[in-house]
N, C-alpha and C positions, 0 to 999 in steps of 0.2 A: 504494500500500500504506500509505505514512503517513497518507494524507488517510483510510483507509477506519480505520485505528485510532484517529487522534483523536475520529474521529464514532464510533466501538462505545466511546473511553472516556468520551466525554459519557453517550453512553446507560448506561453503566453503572454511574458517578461513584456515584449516592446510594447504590448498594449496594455499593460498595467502602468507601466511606468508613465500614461499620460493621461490619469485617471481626471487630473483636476489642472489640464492646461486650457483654459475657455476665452483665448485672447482673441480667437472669431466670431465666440458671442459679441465682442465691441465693433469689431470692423461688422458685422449686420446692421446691430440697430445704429450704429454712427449713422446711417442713412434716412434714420426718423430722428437723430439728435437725443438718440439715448446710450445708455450703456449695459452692460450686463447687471450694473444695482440695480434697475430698474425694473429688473425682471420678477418682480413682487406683486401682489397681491395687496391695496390697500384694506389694511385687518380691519380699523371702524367700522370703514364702511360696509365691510364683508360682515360684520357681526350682525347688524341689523337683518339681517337676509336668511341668516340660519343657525337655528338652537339644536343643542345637542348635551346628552350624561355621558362621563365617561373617557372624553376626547383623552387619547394619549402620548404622552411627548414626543414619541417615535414621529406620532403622524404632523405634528406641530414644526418639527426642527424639519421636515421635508416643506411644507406647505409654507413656512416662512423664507426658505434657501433652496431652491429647486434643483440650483446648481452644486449641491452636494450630492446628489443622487448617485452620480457615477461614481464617487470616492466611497460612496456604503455598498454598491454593487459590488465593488472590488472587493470588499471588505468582507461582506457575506459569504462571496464565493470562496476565498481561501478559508473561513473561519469555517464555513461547513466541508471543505477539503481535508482539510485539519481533524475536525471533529466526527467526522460523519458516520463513526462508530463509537463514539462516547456521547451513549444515551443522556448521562448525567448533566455533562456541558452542554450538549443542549437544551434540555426541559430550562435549565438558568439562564441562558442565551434567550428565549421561549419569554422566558417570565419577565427579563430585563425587557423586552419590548413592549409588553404591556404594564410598565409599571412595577413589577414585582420584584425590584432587583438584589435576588438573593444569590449567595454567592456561598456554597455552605461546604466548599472545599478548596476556599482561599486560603487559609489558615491550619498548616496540624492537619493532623491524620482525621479525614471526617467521620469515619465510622470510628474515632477512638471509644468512645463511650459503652459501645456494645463489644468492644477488642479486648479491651484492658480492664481488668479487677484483683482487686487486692490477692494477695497470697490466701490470705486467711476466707478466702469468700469462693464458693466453688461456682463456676462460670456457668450459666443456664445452656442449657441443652435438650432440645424439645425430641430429637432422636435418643437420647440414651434416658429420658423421660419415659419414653415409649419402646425403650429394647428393640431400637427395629437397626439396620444397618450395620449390625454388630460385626466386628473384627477390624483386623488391621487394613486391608485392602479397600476398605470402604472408609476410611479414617477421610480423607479432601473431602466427597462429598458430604457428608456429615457437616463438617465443621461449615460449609459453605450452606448448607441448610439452616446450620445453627446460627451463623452470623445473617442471614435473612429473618429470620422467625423473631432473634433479639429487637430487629429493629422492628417489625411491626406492631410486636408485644407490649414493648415501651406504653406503658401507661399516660406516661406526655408525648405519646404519636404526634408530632407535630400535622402530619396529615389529619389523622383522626379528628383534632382539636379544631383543625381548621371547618370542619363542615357537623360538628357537633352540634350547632343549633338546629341544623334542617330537619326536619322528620322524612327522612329517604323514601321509606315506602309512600307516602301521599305526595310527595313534590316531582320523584323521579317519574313517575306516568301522567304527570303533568307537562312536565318540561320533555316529554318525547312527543306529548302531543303535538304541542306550542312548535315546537321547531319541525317535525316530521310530518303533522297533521296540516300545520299552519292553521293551529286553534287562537286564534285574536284574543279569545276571550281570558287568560292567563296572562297577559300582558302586567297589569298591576302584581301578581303572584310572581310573577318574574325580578319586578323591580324590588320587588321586598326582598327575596332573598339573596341579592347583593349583595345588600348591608349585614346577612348573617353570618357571609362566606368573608373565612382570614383569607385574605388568595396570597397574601406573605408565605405565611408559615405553609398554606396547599401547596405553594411551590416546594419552601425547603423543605417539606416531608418527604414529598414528592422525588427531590434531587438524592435523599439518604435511599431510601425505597429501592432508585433505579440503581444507584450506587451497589447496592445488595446486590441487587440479580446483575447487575454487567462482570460482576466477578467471580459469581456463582458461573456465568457464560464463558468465561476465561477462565475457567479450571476444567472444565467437563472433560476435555483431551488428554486428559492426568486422570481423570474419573473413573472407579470402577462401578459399572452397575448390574444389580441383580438379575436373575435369569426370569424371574417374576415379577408383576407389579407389584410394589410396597404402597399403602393408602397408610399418611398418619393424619389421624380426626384432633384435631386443636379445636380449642375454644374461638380460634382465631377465622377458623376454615380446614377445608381440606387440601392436605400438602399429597401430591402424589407423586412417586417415584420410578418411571416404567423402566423398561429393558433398551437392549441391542435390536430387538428384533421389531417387526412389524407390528404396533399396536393400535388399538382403537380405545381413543377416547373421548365416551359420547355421557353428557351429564345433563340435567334439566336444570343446574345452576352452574356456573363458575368456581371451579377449585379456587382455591389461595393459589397454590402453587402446582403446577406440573413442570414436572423435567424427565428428560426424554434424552437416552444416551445414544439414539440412532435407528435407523430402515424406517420403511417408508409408515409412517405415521398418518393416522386420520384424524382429526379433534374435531370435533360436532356440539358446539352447545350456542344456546343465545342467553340473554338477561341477566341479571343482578346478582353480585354474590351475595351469600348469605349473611355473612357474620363482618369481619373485617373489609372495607369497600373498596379489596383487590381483587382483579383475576391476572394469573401471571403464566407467561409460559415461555420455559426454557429450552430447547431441543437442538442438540448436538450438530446432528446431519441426517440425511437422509430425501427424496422426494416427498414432500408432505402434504394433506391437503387439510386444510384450515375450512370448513362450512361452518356456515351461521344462516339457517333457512326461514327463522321466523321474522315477520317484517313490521311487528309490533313491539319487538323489544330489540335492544341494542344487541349487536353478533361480537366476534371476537375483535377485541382490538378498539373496544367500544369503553368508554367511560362515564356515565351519568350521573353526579353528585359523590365520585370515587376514582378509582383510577384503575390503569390497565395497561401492562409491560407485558411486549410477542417480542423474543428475540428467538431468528434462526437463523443459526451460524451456516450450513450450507446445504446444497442439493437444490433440484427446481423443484418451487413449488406452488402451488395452486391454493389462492386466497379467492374465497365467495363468501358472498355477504350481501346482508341488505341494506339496511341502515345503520346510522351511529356505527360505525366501525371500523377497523383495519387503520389504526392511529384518529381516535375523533373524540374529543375530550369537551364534555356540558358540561360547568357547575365541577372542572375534576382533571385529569394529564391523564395522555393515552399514548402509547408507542408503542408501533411495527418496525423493529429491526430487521432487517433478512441482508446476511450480511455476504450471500451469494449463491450464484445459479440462475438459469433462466427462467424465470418466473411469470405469474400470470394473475393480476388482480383483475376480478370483478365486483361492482356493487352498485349503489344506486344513492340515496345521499347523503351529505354529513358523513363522509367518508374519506380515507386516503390523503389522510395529513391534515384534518378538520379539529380547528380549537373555537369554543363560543363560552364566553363567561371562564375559560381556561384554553389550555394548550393541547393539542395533537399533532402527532409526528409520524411520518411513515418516511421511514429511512433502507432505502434497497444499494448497496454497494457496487457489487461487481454482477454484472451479466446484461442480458439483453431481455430488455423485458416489458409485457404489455400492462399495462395500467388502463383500465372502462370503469366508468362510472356516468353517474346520470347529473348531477348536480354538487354544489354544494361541497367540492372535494379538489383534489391533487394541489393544495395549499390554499384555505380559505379560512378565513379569520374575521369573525364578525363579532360582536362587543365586546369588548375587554376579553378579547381572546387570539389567541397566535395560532397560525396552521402550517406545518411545513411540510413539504412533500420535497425530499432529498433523494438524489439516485448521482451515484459517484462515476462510474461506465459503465457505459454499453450503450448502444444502438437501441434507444427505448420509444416505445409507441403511446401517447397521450391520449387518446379520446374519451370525451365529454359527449355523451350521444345526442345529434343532432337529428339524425333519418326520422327516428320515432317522435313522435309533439306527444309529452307527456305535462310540461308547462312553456306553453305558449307565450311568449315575452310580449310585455304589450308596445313596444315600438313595432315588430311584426307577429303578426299569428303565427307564421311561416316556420319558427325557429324558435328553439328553447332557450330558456336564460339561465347558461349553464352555472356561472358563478362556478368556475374552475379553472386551474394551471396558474396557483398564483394571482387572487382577489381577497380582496379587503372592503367586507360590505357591514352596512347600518342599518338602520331602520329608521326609515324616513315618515317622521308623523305630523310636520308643520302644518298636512292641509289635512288631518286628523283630529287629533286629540292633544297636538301639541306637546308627546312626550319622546322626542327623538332619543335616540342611541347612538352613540356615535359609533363608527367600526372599529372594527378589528385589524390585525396584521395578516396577511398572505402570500408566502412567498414558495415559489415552485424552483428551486435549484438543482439543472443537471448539468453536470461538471463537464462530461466531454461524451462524444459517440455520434454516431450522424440520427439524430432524434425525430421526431414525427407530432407534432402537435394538433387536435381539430376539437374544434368547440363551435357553441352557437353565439347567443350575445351574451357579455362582461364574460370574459374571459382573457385569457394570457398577460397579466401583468393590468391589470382595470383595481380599479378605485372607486369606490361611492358611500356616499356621506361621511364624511371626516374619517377618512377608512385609509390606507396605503396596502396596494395589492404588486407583488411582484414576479417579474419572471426573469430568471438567471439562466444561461448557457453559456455553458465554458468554453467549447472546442465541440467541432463539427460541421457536417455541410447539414444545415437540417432547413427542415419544411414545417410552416406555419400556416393552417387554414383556418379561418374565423371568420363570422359575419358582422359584429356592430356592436361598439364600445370593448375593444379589443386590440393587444401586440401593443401596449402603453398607452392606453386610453383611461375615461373616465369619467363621472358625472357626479355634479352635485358637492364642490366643495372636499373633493378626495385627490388622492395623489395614485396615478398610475404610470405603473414606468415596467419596462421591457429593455434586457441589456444582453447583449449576442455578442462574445468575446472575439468568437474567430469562426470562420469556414463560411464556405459557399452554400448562401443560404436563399430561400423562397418563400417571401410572404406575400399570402391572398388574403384580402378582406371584402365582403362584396358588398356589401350594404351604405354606412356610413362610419363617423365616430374611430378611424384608426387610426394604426402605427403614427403613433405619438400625435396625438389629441386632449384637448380638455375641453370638456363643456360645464357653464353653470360656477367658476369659481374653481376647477379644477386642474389641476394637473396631469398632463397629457404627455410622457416624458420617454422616449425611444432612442436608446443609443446603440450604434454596432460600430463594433471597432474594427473589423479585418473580413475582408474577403469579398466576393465578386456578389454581389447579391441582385435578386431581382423583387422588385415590388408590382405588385396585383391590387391597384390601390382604389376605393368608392372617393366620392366625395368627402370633404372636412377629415383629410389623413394626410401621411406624412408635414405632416409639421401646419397644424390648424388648428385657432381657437377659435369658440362659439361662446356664444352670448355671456362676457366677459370670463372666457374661460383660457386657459394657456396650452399651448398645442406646440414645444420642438421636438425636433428631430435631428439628428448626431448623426452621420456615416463617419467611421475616420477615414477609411483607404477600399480601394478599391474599383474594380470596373463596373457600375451600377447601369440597372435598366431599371426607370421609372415608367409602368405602364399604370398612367393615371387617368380617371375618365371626368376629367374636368369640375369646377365647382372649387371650393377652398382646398388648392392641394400644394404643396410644395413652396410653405411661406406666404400663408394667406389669414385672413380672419374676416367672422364673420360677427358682429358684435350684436347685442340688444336696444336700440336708440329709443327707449325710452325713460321718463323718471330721471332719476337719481345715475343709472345704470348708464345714461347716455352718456354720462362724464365719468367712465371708469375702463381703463384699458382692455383690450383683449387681444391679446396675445396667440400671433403662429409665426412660428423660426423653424426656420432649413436650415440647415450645413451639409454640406457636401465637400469631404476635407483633403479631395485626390484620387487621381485616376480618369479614366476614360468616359466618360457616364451617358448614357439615354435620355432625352426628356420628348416628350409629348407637348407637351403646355408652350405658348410661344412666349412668355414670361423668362424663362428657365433655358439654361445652357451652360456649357462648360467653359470654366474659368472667368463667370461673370460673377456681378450680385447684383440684389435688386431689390424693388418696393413691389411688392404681391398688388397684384388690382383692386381696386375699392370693390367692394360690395355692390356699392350705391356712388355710383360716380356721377350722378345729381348729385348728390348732396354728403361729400367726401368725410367724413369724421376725424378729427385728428386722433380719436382714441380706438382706431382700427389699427393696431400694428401688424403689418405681416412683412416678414423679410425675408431674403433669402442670400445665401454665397455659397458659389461652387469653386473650390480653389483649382 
């Protein structure tokens, strides 16, 4: 794994190293007598326009400085390069974005507490409690049982304590409704339990928790396991202990713990644990298939008012599911490890790297591999909650199912509102009841491989309501398909940004709202750093804002074909001239920073710059900015 990063950061060195060089943002708008400070959002006046609970500083430090984007892109990608098998750093990584920033192994050995005890004091032990694993050869896993069991036991669980006011059983089939049913009526039920939930200490419990089982998952290849299933029944849950060989494990509730020392495994359960508000599962290697068939209760890799740790170290394998699941954290922290193999996620929503009110992770390593789901998934983050969807290489396939219309976006009937690959969505209630949400974080990071992307509208890197939605690729020639508000787009006051490091790449968008757009207050932010690419572009894309909304777009190098079909594209805007709003910027910036390039529009060509055409050339506005420069 190190050796495969030092070679992706060679190959990607020239374009990291010009993460924060923006001295063509000046020579653009120098040609309306601005500068790249300018490139802001007046906050007053923006505050009249839209209320929100929640907003988090993540999405504040973008929506104030647009032009950091690229420098946190950069930043994300090696940090989840780095990390993207320490569950632990992430779930913190997870939690500092939404406010939570706990850090619970910056200091000293974190699990000292459950490690270390006096001479005089004999050290708990929930196996030699129960006579089960007895002998010397079984001696690692034992003690890695024991040091998980210690820390959930802990009477000051800091998880436990964190969601001890809720009554689980009456809130948890509430809040599957409320998000899965989309029952309206639980809205207030929702806001109250907010203020019950520590999401502090949910985190750091959270971080010791995973801390357990990532080491528990780092012994196992040292591990002896028995020739039969061992089940040990705790007050906590059930710990289960299978073989080498071929097992099935099918439950009507969620063990505490399973661990699995290998062949090809089945695990079949859906809903709630019982006792302690874990389900966890550890498994060696082997082809495995993971089912979760019922579509009323959360499947594996699902967390609601609790939490929920899958780590599979290797083999291909087969993840199905319905909802809440496979990394999707309500009210709770959820993570999908699969740390290799060609694999194969399906599900439908609130799924595949989904955190709401908390954090979900779904982290797949090495291989080539398909990821389908229907909404609501592969990095989605809605109120005070972080979604990640990580995959380190391979040649991986994205689809957000657009063929079927299971919810019809209301900009077209035609096409679903996937809310997936990296979105950051709210709940917009100003022409309601007036109790908005402000979003969450969504970020979809694939390091390198020639990848495959296809969604319908807000998807690939989108934004909505005080929300930040992202999409990261490292290295690859890859292919992007989407219809509208999509590939750095946005609406309503959110930041969406889309950033393509390297390879020859192809995005289509057919509708409107793309590759780096903002509408409404928004940030609409698209950079690609390297390679020949070609764009497929609707109207209000490549570098367009709408009704004071901000809309650039970055190429740094390369031979470009811009095949655009007229209307705001390539350094254009289209503002709102009414009210208040008629005296308030909006914003569309081009760059095009080298190479041979394509253009359609008779605006745009190689090696100029320019002022994008009015709107309304009666009646010309000085608060229309649209610029462009092709170096």
């Amino acid at each position: 794994m190190k050796t495969f990063a030092l070679i992706l950061g060679f190959l990607l060195s020239p374009f990291l190293s010009l993460a924060q060089d923006i001295p063509l943002f000046d020579t653009a708008l120098a040609q309306v007598g601005l500068t790249s400070e300018d490139l802001r959002f007046d906050r007053d006046e923006m505050a009249g326009w839209g209320g929100d609970r929640w907003r988090l500083t993540y999405f504040t430090m973008f929506h104030q400085n647009p032009l950091k984007l690229p420098k946190y892109g950069q930043i994300n990608l090696e940090g989840f390069s780095t990390d993207v098998t320490n569950i632990t750093a992430l779930i913190s990584g997870a939690g500092r974005r939404i406010d939570c920033p706990v850090r619970r192994g910056l200091i000293g050995e974190q699990l000292a507490e459950w490690m270390n005890f006096p001479d005089s004091f004999p050290k708990p032990s929930i196996t030699s409690n129960r006579n089960v694993l007895t002998g010397e050869k079984y001696k690692t896993l034992r003690q890695k049982i024991d040091l998980f069991f210690r820390v959930v036991d802990d009477p000051k669980s800091m998880f436990k304590q964190s969601i001890n006011e809720i009554n689980k059983d009456k809130h948890r089939i509430k809040l599957y409704q409320y998000f899965v049913a989309d029952s309206q009526q639980y809205n207030d039920d929702v806001e109250a339990m907010v203020d019950k939930v520590d999401f502090n200490r949910m985190i750091g419990g959270a971080e010791d928790i995973a801390e357990s089982l990532r080491r528990l998952a780092d012994s196992l290849e040292f591990c002896e396991f028995p020739s039969f299933r061992v089940e040990i029944k705790t007050h906590q849950g059930l710990i289960v202990v299978g073989t080498k060989e071929d097992d099935n494990y099918a439950y009507i509730a969620p063990p505490l713990l399973i661990i699995d020392g290998g062949g090809n495994d089945t695990y079949s359960y859906s809903g709630y644990p019982d006792d302690f508000p874990l389900a966890a599962i550890v498994d060696a290697e082997g082809n495995d298939r993971y089912i979760s068939t019922d579509s009323l209760r959360p499947g594996i890799g699902g967390a609601v008012i609790g939490m929920s740790v899958l780590i599979d170290k290797a083999g291909d394998d087969i993840y199905q599911a319905k909802n809440l699941s496979l990394g999707s954290g309500l009210f709770g922290v959820a993570v999908l490890c699969d740390k290799s193999g060609n694999d194969k996620y399906s599900s439908r929503s609130y799924t595949q790297g989904c955190g709401q009110f908390g954090v979900g992770i779904l982290i797949d390593s090495v291989g080539n591999d398909s990821l389908y789901c229907y909404a609501n998934a592969q990095g989605y983050g809605y109120t005070k909650g972080c979604g990640l969807c990580i995959n380190y290489a391979g040649n991986d396939v994205y689809i957000a199912e657009d063929s079927i219309l299971f919810a019809p976006a209301s900009q077209t009937k035609e096409h679903n509102s996937s809310l997936a690959q990296g979105v950051g969505f709210g709940r917009r209630a100003d022409y309601i009841d007036g109790h908005s949400w402000a979003g969450g974080v969504g970020i979809l990071c694939d390091v390198s491989g020639d990848d495959h992307y296809s969604a319908g509208l807000f998807a690939q890197g989108c934004g909505y309501w005080f929300a930040v939605g992202m999409l990261l690729d490292g290295a690859g020639n890859d292919r992007y398909d989407a219809v509208w508000y999509d590939q750095g787009s946005g609406a309503h006051f959110a930041v969406g940004y889309l950033d393509d490091f390297a390879g020859d790449d192809i995005y289509t968008a057919t509708m409107n709202m793309s590759i780096g757009s903002g509408h409404d207050f928004t940030i609409g932010y698209f950079n690609e750093r390297g390679g020949n690419d070609v764009y497929n572009a609707p109207t209000l894309s490549v570098g367009a804002g709408n009704f004071q909304g901000m809309g650039i777009f970055d190429d740094w190098s390369g031979d470009d074909t811009y095949n655009t079909h007229g209307g705001a594209v390539l350094g254009r805007s289209n503002p709102l001239n009414q009210g208040p709003r008629a005296f308030l910027n909006t914003f569309g910036v081009f760059l095009d920073r080298g190479g041979n390039d394509s253009y359609k529009e008779p605006w745009a060509s190689n090696s100029a710059k320019w002022i994008g055409p009015k709107s309304d050339t009666t009646k010309p506005s000085a608060y229309e900015i649209g610029v462009g420069v092709d170096e």
